[in-house]
C-alpha positions in Angstrom: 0.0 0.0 0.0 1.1 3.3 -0.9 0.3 6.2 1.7 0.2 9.3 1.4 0.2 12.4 3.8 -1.1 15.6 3.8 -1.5 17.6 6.7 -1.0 21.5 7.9 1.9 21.8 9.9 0.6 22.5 12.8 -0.1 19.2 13.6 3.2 17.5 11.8 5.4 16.9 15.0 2.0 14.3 15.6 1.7 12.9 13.1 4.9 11.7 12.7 4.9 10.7 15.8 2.5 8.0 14.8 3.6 7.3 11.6 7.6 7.2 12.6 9.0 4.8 9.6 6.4 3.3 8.2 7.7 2.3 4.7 4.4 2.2 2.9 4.1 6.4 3.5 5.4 7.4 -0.1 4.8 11.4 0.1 4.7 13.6 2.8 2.9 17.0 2.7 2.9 19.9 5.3 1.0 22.8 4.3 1.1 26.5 6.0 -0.4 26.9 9.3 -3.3 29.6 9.4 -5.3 28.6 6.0 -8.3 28.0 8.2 -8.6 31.8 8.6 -9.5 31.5 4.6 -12.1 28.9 4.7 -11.9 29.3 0.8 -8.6 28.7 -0.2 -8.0 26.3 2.8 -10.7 24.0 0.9 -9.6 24.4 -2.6 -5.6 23.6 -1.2 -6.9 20.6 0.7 -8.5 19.3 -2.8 -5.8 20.4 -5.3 -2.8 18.8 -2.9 -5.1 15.5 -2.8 -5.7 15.1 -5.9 -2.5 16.0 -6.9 -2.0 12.6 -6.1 -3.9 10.5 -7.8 -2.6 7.3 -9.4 0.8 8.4 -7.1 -0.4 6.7 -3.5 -3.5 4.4 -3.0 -4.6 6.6 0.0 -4.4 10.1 1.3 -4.2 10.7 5.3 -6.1 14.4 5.4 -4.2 15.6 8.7 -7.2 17.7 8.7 -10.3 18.9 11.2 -13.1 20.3 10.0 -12.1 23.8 10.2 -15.2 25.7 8.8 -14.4 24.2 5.6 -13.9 20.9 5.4 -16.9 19.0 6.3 -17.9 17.4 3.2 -15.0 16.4 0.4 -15.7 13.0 -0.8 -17.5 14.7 -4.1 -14.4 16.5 -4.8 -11.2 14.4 -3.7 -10.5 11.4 -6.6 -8.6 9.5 -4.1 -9.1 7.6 -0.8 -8.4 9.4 2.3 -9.3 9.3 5.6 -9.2 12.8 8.0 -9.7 14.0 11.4 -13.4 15.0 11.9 -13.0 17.2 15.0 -14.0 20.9 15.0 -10.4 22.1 15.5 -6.7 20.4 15.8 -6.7 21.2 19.8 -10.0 18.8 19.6 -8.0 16.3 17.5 -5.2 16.1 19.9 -7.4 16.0 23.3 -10.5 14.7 22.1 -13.6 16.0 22.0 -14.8 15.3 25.2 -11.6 16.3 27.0 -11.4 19.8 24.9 -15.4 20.2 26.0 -14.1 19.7 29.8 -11.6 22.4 29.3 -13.6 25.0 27.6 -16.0 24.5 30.3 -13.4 24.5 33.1 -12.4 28.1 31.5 -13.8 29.0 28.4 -10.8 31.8 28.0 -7.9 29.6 27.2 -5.7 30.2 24.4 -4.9 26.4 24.0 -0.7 25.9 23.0 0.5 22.6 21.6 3.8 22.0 20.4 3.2 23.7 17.1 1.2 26.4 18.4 4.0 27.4 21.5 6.6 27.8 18.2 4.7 30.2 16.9 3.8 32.2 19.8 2.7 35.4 19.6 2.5 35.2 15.8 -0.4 32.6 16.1 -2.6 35.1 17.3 -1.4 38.6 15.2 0.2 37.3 11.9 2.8 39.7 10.0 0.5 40.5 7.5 -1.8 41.8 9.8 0.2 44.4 10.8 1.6 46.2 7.9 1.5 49.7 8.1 0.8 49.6 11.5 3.9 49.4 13.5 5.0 52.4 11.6 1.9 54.6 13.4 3.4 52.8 16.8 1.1 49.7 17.1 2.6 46.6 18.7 1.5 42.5 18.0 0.8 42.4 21.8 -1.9 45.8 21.6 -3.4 43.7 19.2 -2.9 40.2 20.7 -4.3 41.6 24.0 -7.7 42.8 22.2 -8.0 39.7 20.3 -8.1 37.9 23.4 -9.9 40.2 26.0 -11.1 37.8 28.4 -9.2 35.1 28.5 -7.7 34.4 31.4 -5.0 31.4 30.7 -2.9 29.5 28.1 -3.0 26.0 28.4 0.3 24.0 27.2 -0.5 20.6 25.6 2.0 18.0 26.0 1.8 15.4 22.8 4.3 13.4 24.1 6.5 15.1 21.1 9.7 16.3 21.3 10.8 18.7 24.7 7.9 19.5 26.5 10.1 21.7 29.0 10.7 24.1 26.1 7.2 24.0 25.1 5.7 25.0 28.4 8.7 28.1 28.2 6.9 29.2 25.3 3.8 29.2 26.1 4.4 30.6 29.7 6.1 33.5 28.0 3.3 34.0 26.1 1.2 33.8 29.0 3.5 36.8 31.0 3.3 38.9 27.9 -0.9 38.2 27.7 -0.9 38.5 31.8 -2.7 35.1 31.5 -2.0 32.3 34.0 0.0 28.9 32.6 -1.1 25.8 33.0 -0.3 22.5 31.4 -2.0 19.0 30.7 -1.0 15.8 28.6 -3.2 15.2 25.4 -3.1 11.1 24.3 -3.8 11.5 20.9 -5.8 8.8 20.5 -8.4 10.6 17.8 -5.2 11.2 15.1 -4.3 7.4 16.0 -7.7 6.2 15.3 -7.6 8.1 11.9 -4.1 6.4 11.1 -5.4 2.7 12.1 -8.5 3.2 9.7 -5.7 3.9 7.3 -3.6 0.6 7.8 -6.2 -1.6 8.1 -8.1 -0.2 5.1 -10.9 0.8 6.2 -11.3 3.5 3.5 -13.5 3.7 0.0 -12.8 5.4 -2.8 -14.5 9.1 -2.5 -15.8 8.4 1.4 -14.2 9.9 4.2 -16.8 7.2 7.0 
């Protein structure tokens, strides 16, 4: 079987994670973080990346949630594939019931998994957002801090990838610069696992994502 991956980068350290070495993955694909704030061309990159494969790999693993966009794609994608059907990737990584707990618990958490804690502050203001206005004296935190009036904590996600440790020293730095409190929980991954068994056992058809 020939396997192939594409996923946004958020979610990569994950992902291969699970997949380490498996010899049957044949292409691997990381797309930009931050396409779901473009619902639009998220979609139509999801598609065009897919079915950029056809007749290369026997099945695509979609490291993709939902994400406004991507609910229904079996009509559109000409290869099998399986992807994540969570709302968000913090869902995919804790679950749905555990990410239900904790936006209950406190519903103003900026959540920070490995991916997210790299990008810091830039996850919340991109560059692009602020052109022209650093010039008239602006700052990514003004804006950070009104993008997330009233939150009141980061939560750092351990994924069991890579250094934890320097993980939760990004996102508490985040969390002085915010004034937010830090906390920290472990996240099992056992939705993105799931996905990847459905893969190996093949338990795909061709333009379904059941």
């Amino acid at each position: 079987m020939r396997i192939g991956i594409v996923a946004c980068e958020i979610l990569k350290k994950e992902i291969e994670a699970i997949i380490a070495d498996d010899p049957e993955v044949v292409h691997r694909e990381y797309l930009e973080w931050g396409l779901h704030d473009c619902p639009d061309m998220l979609r139509s990159k999801v598609i065009e990346r897919a079915n950029a494969l056809e007749g290369k790999v026997d099945v695509v693993f979609l490291g993709y949630v939902i994400c406004n966009s991507l609910a229904s794609l079996p009509d559109e994608i000409r290869v099998p594939f399986v992807m994540l059907r969570e709302e968000d990737c913090i869902a995919s990584m804790l679950g749905a019931l555990e990410y239900a707990k904790e936006r209950a618990e406190c519903p103003g958490t900026w959540f920070s998994s490995p991916g997210w804690a790299e990008l810091g502050i830039d996850a919340i203001v991109r560059d692009d957002q602020m052109l022209g206005l650093e010039e008239q004296g602006y700052t990514k935190l003004h804006f950070a801090k009104l993008q997330l009036d009233g939150y009141s904590r980061c939560l750092a996600i351990d994924t069991g990838v890579g250094d934890f440790e320097h993980y939760y020293a990004l996102t508490r730095e985040l969390a002085e610069m915010l004034e937010l409190k830090c906390e920290s929980r472990q996240a099992d991954l056992a939705t993105i696992k799931s996905a990847w068994r459905k893969i190996k056992e093949g338990r795909w058809e061709r333009f379904s994502n059941r």
